[in-house]
C-alpha positions in Angstrom: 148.7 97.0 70.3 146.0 100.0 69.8 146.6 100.3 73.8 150.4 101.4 73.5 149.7 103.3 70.1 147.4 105.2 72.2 150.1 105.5 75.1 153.0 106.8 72.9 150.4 109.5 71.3 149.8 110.3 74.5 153.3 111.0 75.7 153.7 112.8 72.3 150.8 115.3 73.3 152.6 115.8 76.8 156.0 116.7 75.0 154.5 118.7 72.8 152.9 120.6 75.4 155.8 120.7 77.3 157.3 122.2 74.7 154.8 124.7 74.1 155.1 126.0 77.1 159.1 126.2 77.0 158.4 128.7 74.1 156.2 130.8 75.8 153.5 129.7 73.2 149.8 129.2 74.3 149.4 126.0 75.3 145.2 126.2 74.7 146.0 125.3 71.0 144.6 122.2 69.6 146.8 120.1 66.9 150.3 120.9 67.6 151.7 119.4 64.7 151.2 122.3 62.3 151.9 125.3 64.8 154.9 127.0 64.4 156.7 129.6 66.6 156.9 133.0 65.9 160.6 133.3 66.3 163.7 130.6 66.5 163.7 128.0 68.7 167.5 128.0 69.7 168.2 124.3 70.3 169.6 123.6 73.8 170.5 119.7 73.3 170.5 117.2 71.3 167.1 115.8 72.8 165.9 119.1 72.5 166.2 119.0 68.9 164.7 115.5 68.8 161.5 117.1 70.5 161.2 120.2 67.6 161.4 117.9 65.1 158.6 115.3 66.2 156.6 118.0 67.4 156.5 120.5 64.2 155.6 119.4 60.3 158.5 121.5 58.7 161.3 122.4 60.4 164.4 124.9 58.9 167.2 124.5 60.9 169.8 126.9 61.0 173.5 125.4 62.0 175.6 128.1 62.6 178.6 129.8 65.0 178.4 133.2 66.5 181.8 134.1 64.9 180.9 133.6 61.6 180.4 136.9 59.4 177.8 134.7 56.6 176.4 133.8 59.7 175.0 137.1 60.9 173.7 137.5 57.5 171.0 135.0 57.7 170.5 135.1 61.2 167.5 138.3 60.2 166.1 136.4 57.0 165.6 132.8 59.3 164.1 135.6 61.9 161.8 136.6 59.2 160.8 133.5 58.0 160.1 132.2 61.5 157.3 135.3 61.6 155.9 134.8 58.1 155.7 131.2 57.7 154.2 128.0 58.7 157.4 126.6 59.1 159.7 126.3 62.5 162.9 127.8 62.6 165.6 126.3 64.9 168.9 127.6 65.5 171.7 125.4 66.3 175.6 126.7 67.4 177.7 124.4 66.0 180.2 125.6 68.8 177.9 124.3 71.6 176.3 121.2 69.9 179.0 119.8 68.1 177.7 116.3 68.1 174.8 117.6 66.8 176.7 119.5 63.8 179.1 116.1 63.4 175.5 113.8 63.2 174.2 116.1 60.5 177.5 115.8 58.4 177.4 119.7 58.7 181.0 120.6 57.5 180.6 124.9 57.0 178.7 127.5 58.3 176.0 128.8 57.9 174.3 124.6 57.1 170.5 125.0 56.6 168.8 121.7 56.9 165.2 121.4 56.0 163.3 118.3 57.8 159.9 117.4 56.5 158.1 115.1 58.7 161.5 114.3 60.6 163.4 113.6 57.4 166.3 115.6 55.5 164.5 117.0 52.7 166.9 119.7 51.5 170.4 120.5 52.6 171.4 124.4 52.1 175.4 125.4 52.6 176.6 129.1 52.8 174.0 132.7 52.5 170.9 132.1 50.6 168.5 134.7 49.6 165.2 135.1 51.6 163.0 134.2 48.4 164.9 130.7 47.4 164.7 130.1 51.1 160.9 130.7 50.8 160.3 128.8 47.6 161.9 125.3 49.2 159.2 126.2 52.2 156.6 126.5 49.9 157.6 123.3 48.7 157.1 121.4 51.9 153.8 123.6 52.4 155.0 125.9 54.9 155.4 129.0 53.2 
């Protein structure tokens, strides 16, 4: 058993890396877990978004359509956060990744969705101001 644990850890390291390196991040970091990028990560898939969420802590993720007025909003405050925070900021178009929107039971735009450890921990609907979206960060620690 400690054989496979140590395989599947392994693969996890690779991803993370891979990752990493998608982001234009530097890749000579140790303990990828609690490093977040300093700007969005705009989800591509639904695997995609599978990988951001094992391989970061706190994740903040921003559902949202490019013709959506609230929507343009918060797009400079989740850029903000992404550069002051622990936390990883991912950006999802609901237009593109509609599975993705329809898994999350996201129903309006803008949807914030704040995973902890791969879990829901908060659910945000509609324009939010930058220091209530800070204080649920702070929260989860990543503030």
């Amino acid at each position: 058993m400690s054989e496979s644990s140590d395989k599947l850890e392994s693969i996890r390291e690779q991803k993370r890396a891979e990752i990493k390196s998608e982001m234009g991040e530097n890749t000579d970091h140790t303990g990828a877990t609690g490093d977040s990028p300093d700007e969005p990560i705009h989800i591509r898939s639904p695997d995609h978004f599978s990988e951001v969420l094992e391989s970061h802590d706190v994740v903040l993720t921003d559902f949202h359509a490019e013709w959506c007025g609230p929507c343009k909003m918060l797009a400079p405050i989740v850029e903000e956060l992404a550069a002051e925070t622990d936390a990883t900021m991912a950006k999802v178009d609901v237009d593109e990744l509609q599975s993705l929107a329809q898994q999350h039971r996201v129903q309006g735009v803008p949807t914030m969705i704040l995973f902890a450890d791969g879990e829901v921990a908060e659910r945000i609907v509609g324009v939010r101001e930058k220091s209530d979206i800070r204080r649920l960060l702070e929260r989860e620690g990543a503030a």
